[in-house]
N, C-alpha and C positions, 0 to 999 in steps of 0.2 A: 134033220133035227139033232143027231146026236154030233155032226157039225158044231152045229151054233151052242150047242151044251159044253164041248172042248175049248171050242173061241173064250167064251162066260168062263172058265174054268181058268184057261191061263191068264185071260184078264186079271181073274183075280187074285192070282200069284202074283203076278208083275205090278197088280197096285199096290198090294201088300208089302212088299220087296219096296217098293217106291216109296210108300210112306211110311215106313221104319229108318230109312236111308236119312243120315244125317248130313245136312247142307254142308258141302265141305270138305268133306270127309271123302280118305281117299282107302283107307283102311279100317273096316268096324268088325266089333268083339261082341258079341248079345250086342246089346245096348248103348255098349263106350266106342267112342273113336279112339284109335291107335296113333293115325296118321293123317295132316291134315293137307290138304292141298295149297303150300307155299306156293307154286306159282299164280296161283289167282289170288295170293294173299291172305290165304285163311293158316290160323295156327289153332296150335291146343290150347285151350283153354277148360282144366278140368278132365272131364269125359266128353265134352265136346268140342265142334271147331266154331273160333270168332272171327270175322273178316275185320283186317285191320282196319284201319282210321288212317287212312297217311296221304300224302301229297300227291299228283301223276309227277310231280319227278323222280320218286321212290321206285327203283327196279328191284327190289327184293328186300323182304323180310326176314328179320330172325326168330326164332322160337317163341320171344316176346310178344308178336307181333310187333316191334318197333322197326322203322326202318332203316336195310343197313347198307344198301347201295344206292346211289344217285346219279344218275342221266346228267350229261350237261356239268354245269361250272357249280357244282353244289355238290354239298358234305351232308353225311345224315345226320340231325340232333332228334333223336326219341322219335316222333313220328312224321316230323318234316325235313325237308332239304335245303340247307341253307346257304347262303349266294358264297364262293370263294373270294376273297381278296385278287384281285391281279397278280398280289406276289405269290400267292399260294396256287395260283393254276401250274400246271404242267400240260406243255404241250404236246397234243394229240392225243389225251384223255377222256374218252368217253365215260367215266363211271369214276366218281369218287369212293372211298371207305371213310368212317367216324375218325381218322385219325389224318384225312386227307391227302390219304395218300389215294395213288392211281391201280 
């Protein structure tokens, strides 16, 4: 019995723990996030984190959540990745910047 009262007991630490825990959030203060988890795409927004809105050619975000690197023959514009010109590719570049370069 006094088993199964400890099991019930840290359950419900760890759900408590769980559901305080903000989606996202990689670093939290009471209440607020600090820090949000850029690589799954989540930024600060406020006291909390927002998962961006961006394109799958988007490899990473800025603090904006807007997207600032791009996979493949595309430049970031705000939340999507837009096609290079032929003149504008350089070759053997995987990843564009907003200014298009490599």
């Amino acid at each position: 019995m006094k088993v199964i009262l400890n099991l019930l007991f840290l359950y419900s630490i760890i759900y408590r723990v769980r559901s305080d825990a903000i989606v996202g959030c990689l670093k939290q203060t009471g209440g607020d996030c600090d820090l949000c988890d850029h690589l799954n795409f989540y930024y600060l927004d406020g006291t909390t984190c927002t998962k961006a809105t961006v394109g799958a050619e988007c490899a990473g975000i800025d603090f904006d959540g807007n997207c600032l690197v791009c996979i493949g023959q595309k430049f970031p514009n705000g939340a999507t990745c837009n096609d290079l010109t032929p003149e504008e590719e350089i070759h053997l570049c995987e990843g564009y910047g907003a200014d298009k370069s490599c």
